[in-house]
C-alpha positions as CSV (number, residue, x, y, z in Angstrom):
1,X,19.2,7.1,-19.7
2,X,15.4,8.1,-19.7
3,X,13.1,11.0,-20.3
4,X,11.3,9.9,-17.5
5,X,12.2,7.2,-14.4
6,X,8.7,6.8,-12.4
7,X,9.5,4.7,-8.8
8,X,7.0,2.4,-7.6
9,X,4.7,-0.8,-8.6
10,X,1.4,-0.2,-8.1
11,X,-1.5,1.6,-9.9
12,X,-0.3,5.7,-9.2
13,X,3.4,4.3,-10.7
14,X,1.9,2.5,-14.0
15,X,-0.9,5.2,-14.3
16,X,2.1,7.8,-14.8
17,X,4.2,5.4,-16.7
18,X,1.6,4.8,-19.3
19,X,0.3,8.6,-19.6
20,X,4.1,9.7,-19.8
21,X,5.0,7.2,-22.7
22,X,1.9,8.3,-24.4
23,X,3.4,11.6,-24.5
24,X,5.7,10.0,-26.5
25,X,9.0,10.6,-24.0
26,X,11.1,7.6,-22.6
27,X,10.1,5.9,-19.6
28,X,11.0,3.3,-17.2
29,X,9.4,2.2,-14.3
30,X,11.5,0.8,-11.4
31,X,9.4,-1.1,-9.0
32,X,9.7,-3.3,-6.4
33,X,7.8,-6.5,-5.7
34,X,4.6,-5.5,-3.9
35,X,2.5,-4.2,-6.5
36,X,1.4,-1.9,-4.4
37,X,-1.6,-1.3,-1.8
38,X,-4.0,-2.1,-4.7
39,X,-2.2,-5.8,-5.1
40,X,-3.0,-6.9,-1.9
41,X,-6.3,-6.2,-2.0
42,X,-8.9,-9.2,-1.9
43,X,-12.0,-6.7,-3.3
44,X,-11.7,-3.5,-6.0
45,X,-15.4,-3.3,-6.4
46,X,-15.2,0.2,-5.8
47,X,-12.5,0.9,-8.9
48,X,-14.9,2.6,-11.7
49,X,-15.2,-0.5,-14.3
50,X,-13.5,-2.6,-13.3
51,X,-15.6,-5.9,-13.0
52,X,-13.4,-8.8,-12.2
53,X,-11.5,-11.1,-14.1
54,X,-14.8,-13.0,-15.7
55,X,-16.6,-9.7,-16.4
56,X,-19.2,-10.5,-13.9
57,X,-20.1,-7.4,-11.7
58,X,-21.6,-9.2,-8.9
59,X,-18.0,-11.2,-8.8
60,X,-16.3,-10.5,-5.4
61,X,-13.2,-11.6,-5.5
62,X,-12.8,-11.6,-1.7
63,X,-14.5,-15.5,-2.6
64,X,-11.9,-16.4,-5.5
65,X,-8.4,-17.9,-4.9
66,X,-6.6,-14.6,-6.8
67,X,-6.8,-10.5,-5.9
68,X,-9.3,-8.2,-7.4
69,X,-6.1,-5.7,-7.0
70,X,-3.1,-7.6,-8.4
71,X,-5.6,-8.4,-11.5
72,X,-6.0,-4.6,-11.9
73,X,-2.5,-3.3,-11.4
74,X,-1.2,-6.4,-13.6
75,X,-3.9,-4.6,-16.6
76,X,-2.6,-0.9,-16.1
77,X,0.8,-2.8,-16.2
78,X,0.0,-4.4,-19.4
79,X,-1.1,-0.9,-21.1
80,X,2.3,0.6,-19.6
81,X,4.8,-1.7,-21.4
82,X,2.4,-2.2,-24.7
83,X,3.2,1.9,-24.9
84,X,7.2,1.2,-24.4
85,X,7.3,1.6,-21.3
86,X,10.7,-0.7,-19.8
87,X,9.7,-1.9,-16.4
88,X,13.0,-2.5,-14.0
89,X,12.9,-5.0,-11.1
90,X,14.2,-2.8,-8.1
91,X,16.2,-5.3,-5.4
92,X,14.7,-3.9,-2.2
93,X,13.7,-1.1,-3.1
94,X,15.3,2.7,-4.2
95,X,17.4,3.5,-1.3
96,X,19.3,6.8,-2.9
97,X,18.1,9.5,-4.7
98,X,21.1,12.2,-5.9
99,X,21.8,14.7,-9.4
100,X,24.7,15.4,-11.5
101,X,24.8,18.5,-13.2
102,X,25.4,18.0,-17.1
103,X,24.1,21.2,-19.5
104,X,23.2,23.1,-16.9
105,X,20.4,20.6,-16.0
106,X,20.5,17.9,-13.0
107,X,20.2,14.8,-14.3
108,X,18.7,12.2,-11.4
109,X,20.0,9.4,-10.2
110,X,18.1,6.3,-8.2
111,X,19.9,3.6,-6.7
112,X,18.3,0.5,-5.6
113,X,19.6,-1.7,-2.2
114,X,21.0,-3.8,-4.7
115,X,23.8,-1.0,-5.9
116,X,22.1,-0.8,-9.1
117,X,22.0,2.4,-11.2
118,X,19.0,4.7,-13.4
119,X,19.4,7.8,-14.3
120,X,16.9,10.3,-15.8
121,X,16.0,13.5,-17.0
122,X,13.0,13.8,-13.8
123,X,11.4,11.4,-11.8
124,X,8.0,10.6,-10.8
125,X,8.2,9.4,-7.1
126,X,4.8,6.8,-6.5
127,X,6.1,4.7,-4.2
128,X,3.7,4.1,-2.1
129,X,3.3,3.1,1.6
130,X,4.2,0.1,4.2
131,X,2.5,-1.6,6.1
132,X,3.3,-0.1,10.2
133,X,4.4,-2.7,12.7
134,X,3.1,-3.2,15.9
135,X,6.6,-2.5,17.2
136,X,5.8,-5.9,20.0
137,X,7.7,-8.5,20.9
138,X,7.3,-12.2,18.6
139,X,5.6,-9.9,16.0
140,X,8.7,-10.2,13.8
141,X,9.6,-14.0,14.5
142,X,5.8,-15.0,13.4
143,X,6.1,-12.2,10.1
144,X,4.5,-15.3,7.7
145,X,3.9,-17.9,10.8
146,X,0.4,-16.1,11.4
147,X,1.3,-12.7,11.1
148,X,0.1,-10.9,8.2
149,X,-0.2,-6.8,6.9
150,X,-0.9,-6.6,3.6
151,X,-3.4,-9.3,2.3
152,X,-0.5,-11.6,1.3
153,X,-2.8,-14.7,1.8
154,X,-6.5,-15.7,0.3
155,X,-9.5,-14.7,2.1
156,X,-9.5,-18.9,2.4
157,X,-6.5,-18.9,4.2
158,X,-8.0,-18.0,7.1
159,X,-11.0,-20.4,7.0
160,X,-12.0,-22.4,10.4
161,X,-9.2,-20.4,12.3
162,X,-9.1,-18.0,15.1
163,X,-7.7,-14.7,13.7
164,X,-7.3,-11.5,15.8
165,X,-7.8,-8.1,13.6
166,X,-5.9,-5.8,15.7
167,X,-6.7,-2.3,14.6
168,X,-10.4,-1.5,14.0
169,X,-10.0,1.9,11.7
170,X,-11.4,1.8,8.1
171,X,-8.9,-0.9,7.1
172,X,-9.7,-3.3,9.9
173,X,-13.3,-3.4,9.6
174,X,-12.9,-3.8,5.7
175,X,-10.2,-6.5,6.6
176,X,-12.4,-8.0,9.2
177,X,-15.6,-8.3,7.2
178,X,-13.7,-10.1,4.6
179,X,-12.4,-12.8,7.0
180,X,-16.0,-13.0,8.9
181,X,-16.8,-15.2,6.0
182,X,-14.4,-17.7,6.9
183,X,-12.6,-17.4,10.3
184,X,-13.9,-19.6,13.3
185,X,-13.8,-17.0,15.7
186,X,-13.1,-13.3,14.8
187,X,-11.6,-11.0,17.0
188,X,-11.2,-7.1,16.6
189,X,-8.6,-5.6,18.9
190,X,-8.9,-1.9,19.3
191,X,-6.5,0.2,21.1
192,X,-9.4,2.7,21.4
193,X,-12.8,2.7,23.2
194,X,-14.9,2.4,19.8
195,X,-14.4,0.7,16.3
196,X,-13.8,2.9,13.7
197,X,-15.0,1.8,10.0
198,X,-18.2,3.2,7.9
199,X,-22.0,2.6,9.6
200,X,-22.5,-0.1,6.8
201,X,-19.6,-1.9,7.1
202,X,-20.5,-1.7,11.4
203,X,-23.7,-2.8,10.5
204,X,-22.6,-5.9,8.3
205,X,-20.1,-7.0,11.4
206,X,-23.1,-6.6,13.8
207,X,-24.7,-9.3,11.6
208,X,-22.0,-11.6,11.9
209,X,-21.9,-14.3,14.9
210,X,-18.5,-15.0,14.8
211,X,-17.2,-11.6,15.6
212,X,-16.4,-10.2,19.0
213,X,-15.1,-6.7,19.7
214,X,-12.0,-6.1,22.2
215,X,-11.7,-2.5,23.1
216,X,-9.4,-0.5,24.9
217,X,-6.7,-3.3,24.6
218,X,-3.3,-2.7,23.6
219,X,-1.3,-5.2,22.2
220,X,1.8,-6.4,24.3
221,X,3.2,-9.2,22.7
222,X,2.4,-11.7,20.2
223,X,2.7,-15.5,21.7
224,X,3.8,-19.0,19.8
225,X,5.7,-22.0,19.1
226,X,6.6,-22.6,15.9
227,X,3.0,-20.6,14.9
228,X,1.0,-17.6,16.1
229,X,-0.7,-19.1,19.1
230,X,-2.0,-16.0,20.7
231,X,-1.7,-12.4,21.6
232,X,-1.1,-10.7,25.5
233,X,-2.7,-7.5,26.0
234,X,-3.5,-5.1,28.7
235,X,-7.0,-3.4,29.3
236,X,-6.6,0.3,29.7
237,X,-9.7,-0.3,31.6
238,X,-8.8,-2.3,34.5
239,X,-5.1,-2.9,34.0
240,X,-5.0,-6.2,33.4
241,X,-3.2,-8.3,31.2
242,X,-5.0,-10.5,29.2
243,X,-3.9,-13.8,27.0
244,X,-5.9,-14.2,23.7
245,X,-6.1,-17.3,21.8
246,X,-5.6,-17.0,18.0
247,X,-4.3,-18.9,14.7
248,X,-3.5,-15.3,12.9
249,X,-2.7,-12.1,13.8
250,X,-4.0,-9.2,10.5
251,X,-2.3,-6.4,11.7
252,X,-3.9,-2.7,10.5
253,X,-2.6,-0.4,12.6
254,X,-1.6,1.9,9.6
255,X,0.7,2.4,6.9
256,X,3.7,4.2,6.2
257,X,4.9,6.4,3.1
258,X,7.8,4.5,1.4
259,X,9.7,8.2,1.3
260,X,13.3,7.1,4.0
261,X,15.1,7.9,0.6
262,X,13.2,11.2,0.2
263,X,14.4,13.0,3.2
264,X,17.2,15.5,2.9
265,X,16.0,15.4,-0.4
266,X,12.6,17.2,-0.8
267,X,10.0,18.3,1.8
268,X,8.0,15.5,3.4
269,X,5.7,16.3,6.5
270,X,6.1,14.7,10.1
271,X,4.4,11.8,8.5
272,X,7.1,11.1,5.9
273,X,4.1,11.9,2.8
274,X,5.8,14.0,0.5
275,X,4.3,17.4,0.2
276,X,3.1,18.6,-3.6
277,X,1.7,21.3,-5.2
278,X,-1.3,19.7,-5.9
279,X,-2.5,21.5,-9.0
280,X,0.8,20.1,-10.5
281,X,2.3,17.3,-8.5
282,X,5.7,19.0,-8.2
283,X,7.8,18.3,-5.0
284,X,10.2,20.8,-3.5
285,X,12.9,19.5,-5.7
286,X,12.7,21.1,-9.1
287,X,11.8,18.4,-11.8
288,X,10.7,15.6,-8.9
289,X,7.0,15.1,-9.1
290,X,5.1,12.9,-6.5
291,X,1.4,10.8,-6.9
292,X,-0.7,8.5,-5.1
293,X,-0.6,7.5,-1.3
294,X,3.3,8.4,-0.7
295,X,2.1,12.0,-0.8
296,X,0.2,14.4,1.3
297,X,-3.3,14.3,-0.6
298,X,-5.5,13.5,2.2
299,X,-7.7,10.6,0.5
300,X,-6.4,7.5,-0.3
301,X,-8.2,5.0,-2.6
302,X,-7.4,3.4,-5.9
303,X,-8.8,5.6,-8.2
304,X,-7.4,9.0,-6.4
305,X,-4.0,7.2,-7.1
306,X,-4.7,6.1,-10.7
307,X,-5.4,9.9,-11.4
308,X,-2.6,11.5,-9.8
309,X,-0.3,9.6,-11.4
310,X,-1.7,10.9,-15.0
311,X,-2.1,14.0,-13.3
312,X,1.4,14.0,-12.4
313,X,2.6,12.4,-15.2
314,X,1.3,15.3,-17.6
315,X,2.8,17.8,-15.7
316,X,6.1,16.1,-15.4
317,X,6.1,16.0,-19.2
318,X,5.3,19.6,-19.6
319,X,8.2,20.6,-17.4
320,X,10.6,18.5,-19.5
321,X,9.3,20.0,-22.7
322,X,9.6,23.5,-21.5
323,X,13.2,23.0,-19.7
């Protein structure tokens, strides 16, 4: 059993792990395979020094064959397990959170979809967010056939295709001026009459030739043989339905909090983010604290997550100390 079980994989999860274990308690980690939202993204020019894997600062990695991200949670994963932290390979995912009572105190209990056991003294829940489906029909039978969410693939991937962006907030534009650089033909597919994004990243798109806009079109289905070949979708203008020829699909429609084994459990909003006090990162559950973009801060970048996690971490240890 551990001082400290912290669940997740990304940058909020090791941040806590290592600023726990240098509080010189016993933690592990339990963490699934994604790495989290960090280690599937192509670019973390924006992450406070960090310059890429060859030191250079005017490396984007968005042009290199590995992740700026998966570099940089790998690193913070590196400092957690040089400080003892133990780092547990979750099967699917913790699907169960429950207590015992032993002392008087609850000891906490995680349970992965595998059926596999941790127990600890309090937990640190960082688990992140998932990508949200389009809920449309094909969309699951092409999942890896031309359908992506999460960056799985290089920016090169996508070079001399046709790819459809569908979803044209903050993280389409950002995903779509990435793969301007390479696709054929670029299509943004907005649900809404207007294209979210920042005015620079707007402005860099305008540049590009490549890149059309489709607005007010929702997404019906997702068409294919034995590879994305297309998407059908109606225009809110004029009723239609439309056929759209594509190589990919990048959906970025949104993301949801990783919290299904949360609820019952400790409060979580209507969006499933877990609510915290956030001068301490405590949850509703005495001696469960919560960090990074599972919870209910409202901004959600790498280096809010990377400071939560100490922050939570911290305060996690201060509670088991004064138990």
């Amino acid at each position: 059993m551990y001082d400290v079980l912290v669940v997740g994989s990304g940058i909020a999860s090791f941040s806590a792990a290592m600023f726990a274990a240098k509080k010189k308690v016993t933690v592990q980690v339990i963490a699934d395979a994604t790495g989290g939202q960090a280690a599937r993204q192509w670019d973390m020019y924006s992450y406070p020094g960090y310059l890429g894997k060859d030191g250079d600062p005017r490396t984007k990695r968005a042009e290199q064959s590995s992740y700026d991200g998966a570099q940089l949670v790998q690193n913070i994963r590196k400092q957690a397990e040089e400080l003892g932290v133990a780092v547990a390979e979750a099967e699917g995912g913790i699907q169960k959170i429950s207590f015992r009572q032993e002392h008087n105190h609850e000891i906490f209990i995680l349970e992965d979809a595998g059926g596999n056991v941790y127990e600890g003294n309090t937990v640190i829940i960082a688990s992140g967010k998932k990508p949200r489906k389009l809920g449309v029909p094909g969309e699951d039978e092409f999942i890896g056939k031309g359908v992506s969410y999460g960056m799985e693939e290089s920016a090169q991937a996508f070079e001399g295709k046709s790819v459809a962006v569908v979803g044209a907030g903050n993280a389409g534009l950002d995903v779509a001026l990435a793969l301007s650089k390479y696709a054929k033909k670029l299509s943004i597919v907005e649900v809404g009459d207007r294209a979210g994004g920042d005015k620079s990243t707007q402005e860099k798109l305008a540049q590009s030739k490549n890149v059309v806009y489709i607005l007010n079109a929702a997404v019906q289905k997702i068409i294919g043989n034995e590879w994305v070949g297309g998407v059908e979708y109606i225009s809110k203008t004029t009723g239609e339905t439309n056929q759209l020829e594509v190589d990919q699909v990048f959906v970025t429609t949104g993301m949801n909090p990783n919290s299904d084994f949360l609820r019952g459990f400790c409060e979580v909003n209507q969006s499933g983010e877990v609510v915290i006090n956030p001068r301490t990162n405590a949850t509703s559950h005495v001696g469960v604290f919560a960090a990074g973009d599972v919870t209910d801060i409202p901004e959600k970048e790498a280096i809010i997550a990377a400071g939560e996690g100490a922050k939570a971490a911290l305060q996690c240890v201060k509670w088991l100390v004064d138990r």
